[in-house]
C-alpha positions in Angstrom: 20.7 30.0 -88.9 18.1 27.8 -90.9 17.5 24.9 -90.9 20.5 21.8 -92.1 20.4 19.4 -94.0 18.6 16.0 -93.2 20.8 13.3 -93.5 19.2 11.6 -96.7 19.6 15.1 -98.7 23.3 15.4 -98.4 23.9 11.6 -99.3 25.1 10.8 -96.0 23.3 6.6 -95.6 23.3 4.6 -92.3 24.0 1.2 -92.7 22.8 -0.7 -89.6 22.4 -4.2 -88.7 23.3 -6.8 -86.2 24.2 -10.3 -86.2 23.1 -13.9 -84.7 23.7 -14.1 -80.7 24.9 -17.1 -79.3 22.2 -19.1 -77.2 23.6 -17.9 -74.1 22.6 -14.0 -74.7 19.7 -12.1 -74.6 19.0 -11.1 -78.0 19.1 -7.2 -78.8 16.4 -6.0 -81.2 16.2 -3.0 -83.0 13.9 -0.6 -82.3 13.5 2.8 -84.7 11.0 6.2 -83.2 10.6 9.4 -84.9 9.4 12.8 -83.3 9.3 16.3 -85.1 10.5 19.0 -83.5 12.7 22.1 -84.1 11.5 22.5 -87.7 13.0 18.8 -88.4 12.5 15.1 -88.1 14.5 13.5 -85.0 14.9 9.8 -85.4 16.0 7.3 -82.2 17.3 3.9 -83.3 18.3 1.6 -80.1 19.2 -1.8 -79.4 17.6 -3.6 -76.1 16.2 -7.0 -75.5 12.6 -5.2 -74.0 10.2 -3.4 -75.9 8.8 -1.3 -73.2 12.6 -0.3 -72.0 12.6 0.9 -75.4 10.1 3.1 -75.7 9.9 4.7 -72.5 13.9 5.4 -73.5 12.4 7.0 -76.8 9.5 8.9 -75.0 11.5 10.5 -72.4 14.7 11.0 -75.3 12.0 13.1 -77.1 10.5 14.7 -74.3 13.8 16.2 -73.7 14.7 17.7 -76.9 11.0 19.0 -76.3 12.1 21.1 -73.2 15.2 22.5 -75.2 12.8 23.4 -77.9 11.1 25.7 -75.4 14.6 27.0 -74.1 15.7 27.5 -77.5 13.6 28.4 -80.5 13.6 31.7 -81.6 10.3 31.2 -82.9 8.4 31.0 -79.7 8.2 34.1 -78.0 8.3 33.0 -74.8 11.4 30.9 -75.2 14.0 31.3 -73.0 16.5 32.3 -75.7 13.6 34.9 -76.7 13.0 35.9 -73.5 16.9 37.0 -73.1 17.1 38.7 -76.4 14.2 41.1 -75.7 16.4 42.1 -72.6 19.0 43.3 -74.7 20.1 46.9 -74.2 18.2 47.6 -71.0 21.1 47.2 -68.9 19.5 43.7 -66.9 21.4 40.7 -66.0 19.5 37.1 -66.8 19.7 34.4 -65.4 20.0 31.5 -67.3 19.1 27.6 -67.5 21.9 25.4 -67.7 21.2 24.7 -71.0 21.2 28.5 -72.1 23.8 28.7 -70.0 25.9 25.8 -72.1 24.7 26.9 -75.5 25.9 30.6 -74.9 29.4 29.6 -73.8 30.3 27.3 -77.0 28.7 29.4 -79.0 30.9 32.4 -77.9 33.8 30.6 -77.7 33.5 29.6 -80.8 32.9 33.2 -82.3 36.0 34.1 -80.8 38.3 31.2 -81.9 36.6 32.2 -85.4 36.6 35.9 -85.3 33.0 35.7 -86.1 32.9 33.3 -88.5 30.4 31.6 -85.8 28.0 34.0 -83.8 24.8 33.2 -82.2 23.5 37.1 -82.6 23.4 36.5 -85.7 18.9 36.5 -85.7 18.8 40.1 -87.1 20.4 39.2 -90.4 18.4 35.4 -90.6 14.6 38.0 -90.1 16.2 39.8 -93.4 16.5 36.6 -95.3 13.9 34.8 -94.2 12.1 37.9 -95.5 13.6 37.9 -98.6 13.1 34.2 -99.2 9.5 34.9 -98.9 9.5 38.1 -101.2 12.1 36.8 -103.4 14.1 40.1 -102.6 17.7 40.6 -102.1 18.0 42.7 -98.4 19.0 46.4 -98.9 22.3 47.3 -98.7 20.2 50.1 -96.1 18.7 47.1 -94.1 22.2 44.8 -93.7 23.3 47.8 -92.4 20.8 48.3 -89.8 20.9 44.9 -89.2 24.5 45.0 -88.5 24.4 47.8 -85.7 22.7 44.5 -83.3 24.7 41.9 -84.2 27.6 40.8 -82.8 28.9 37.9 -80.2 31.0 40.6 -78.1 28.0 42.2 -76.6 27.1 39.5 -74.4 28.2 39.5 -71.0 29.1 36.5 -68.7 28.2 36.6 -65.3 29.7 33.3 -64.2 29.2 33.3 -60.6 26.1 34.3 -60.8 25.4 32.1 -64.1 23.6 35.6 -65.5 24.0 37.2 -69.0 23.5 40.2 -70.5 23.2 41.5 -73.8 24.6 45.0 -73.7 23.9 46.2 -77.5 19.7 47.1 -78.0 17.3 45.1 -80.8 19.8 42.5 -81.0 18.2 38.3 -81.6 20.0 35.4 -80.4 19.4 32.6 -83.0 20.9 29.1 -81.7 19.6 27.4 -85.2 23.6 26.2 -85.9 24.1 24.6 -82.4 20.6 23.6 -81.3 20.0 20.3 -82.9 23.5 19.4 -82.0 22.6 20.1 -78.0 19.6 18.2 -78.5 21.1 15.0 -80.0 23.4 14.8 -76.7 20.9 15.3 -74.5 18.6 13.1 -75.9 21.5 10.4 -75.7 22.4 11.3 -72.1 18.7 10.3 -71.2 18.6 7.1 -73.4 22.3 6.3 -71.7 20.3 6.9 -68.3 17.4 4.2 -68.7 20.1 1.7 -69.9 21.0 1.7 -73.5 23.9 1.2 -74.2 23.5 1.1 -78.0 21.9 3.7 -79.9 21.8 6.2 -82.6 20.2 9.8 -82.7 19.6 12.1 -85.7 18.2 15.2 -85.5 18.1 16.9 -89.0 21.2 15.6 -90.1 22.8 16.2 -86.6 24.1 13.1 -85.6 25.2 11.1 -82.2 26.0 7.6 -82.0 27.4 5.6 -78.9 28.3 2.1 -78.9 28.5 -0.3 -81.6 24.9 -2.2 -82.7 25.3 -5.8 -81.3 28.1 -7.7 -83.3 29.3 -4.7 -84.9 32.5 -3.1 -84.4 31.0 0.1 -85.3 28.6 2.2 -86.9 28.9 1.9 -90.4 28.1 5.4 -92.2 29.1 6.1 -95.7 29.5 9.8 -96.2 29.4 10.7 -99.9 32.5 12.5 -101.6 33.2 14.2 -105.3 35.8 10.9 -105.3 32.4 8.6 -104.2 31.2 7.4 -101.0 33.4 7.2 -98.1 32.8 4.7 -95.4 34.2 5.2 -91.3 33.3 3.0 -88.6 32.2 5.1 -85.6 31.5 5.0 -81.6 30.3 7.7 -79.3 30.9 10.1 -82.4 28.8 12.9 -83.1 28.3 14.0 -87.1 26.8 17.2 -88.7 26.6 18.1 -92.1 26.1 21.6 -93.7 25.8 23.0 -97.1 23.9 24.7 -99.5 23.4 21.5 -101.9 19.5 21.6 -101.5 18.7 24.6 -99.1 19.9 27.9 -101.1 18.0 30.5 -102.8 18.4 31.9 -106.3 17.7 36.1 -106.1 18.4 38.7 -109.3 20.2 35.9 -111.1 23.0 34.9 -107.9 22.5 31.9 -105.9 23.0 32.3 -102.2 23.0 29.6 -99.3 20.7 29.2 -96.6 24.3 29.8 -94.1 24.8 33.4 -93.6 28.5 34.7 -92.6 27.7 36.9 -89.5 30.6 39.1 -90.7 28.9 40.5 -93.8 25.2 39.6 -93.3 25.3 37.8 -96.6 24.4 34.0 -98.1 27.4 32.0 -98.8 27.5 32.2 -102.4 29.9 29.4 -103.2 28.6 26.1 -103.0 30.1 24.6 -100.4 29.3 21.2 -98.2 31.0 20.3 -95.2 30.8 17.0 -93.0 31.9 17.4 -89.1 32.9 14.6 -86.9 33.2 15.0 -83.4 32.9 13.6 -80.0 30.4 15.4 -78.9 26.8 16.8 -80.9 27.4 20.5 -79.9 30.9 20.8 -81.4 30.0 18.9 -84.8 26.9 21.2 -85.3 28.9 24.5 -84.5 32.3 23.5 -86.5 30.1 22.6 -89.8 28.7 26.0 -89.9 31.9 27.9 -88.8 33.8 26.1 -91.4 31.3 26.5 -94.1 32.1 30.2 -93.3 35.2 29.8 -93.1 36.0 28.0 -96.3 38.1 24.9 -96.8 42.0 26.4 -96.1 41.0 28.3 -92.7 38.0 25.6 -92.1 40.2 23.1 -91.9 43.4 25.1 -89.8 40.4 25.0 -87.0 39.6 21.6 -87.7 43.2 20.2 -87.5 43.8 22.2 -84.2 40.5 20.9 -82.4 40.8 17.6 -80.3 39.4 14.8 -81.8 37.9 16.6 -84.3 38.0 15.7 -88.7 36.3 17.0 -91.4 35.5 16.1 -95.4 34.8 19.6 -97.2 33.3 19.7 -101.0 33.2 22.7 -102.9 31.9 23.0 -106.4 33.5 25.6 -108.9 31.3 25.9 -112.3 31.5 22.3 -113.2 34.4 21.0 -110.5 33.8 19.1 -107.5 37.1 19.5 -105.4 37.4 17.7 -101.4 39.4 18.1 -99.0 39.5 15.9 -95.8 41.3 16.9 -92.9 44.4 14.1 -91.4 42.4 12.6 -88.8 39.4 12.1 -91.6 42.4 10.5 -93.8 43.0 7.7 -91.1 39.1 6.9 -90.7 39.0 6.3 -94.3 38.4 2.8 -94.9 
């Protein structure tokens, strides 16, 4: 998929702080870093008493999400994810990284809880649009077509033993842009967890992990903006991801369609939609906010209520009506 929303264009604020330690503690200060990567601005914000603990944390937090850049883009061609999807059709077996190999199953597993609605092959029908953004051209009904004969999640093939895959259907393109950033916000957090933070904060385009409170906090505060106004939770170890078409959609012969594309039909969602994930975990927030942007909010939210730990807030705009849904565990976090 392209690119999400960053966390300032879908309203969604961060309000941090901390308070006065008692003489007896080591003061925690807060320390901010920004890298760019995957098309997107990542921002670290950590708590810890040393400066240099903090930036080494940062460094080797980006460093990471460096490496998965390699695994994953779709823009590099020797990626590993673009190394696997030029192997498609030829009858080989891959092996893959961890990573891939992590990546690949959610992803799939998702597609089939979804029928779809979710599916990683879905880099056929994002080179159409991506086209047509830049030629400000609807794809041909001819093209989708095409485009649909190497597309779909049921073609790859797990080899778990041997932690291989292959991609059985020729010319299809992996495209990990609606589970990347996710992956890369836990890992990054795993390696600032490793040097010894305990409190920190990672946003990757709007994908976002936070683990223990700030110092004096009992949470993070985040305000997550509603049709009804902004709605505040207090969150730990809680991943968030946000997608919609609010700022990122494109407007050909007179229709507006979204930057998400539903794998199903090779279209952009044309209603606007905007959906807010949380989650334990980066991956699963990432994947569910652009499975249930497919999905829209009646079935989006079905999966959402079924998943573990999972809630969601869903807007959807109709001519001039803002209408939200939230899902029962998003109704309890509501302050």
């Amino acid at each position: 998929m392209l690119s999400k929303l960053t966390a300032v264009s879908i309203g969604l604020l961060l309000m941090l702080g901390c308070r006065s330690f008692p003489a007896t503690q080591t003061p925690h200060k807060r320390y901010e870093f920004t890298h760019r990567q995957m098309g997107t601005l990542f921002r670290i914000i950590l708590y810890t008493s040393d400066s240099t603990k903090a930036t080494l944390a940062a460094e080797l937090a980006f460093n990471r999400i460096d490496q998965l850049n390699d695994i994953l883009s779709d823009y590099k061609e020797d990626s590993e994810l673009s190394r696997l999807s030029i192997s498609s059709g030829t009858g080989k077996k891959i092996k893959v990284s961890d990573d891939l190999w992590q990546v690949l199953q959610q992803s799939v597993a998702l597609s089939q809880q979804t029928n779809g609605a979710f599916d990683i092959t879905v880099g056929p029908y994002v080179q159409l649009w991506r086209r047509a953004s830049r030629q400000q051209q609807l794809p041909s009904e001819e093209a989708l077509q095409k485009a649909s004969q190497s597309v779909g999640y049921q073609y790859i093939r797990f080899y778990p033993d041997e932690q291989m895959v292959e991609i059985t259907r020729p010319g299809m393109r992996l495209d990990a842009g609606g589970v990347g950033k996710g992956y890369a916000v836990d890992e990054a957090m795993k390696i600032l967890q490793q040097q010894g933070i305990q409190s920190a904060l990672v946003d990757g385009g709007g994908n976002i992990l936070v683990s223990k409170a700030p110092p004096g906090k009992k949470g993070w505060q985040v305000e997550l903006s509603s049709s009804a106004g902004n709605i505040s939770v207090e969150l730990q170890q809680t991943a968030v991801a946000t997608s919609g078409d609010l700022y990122q959609h494109i407007e050909l012969d007179g229709k507006r369609y979204s930057h998400i594309l539903d794998p199903r039909t090779g279209l952009g969602l044309t209603n606007q939609i905007m959906v807010t994930i949380l989650a334990r975990d980066g991956i699963t927030a990432d994947l569910y906010s652009t499975a249930v942007s497919v999905l829209g909010p009646q079935h989006g939210l079905a999966l959402v209520e079924r998943t573990k730990h999972a809630a969601a807030i869903i807007a959807e705009k109709t001519n001039d009506t803002i209408q939200t849904w939230q899902s029962r565990r998003m109704r309890k976090l509501v302050k």
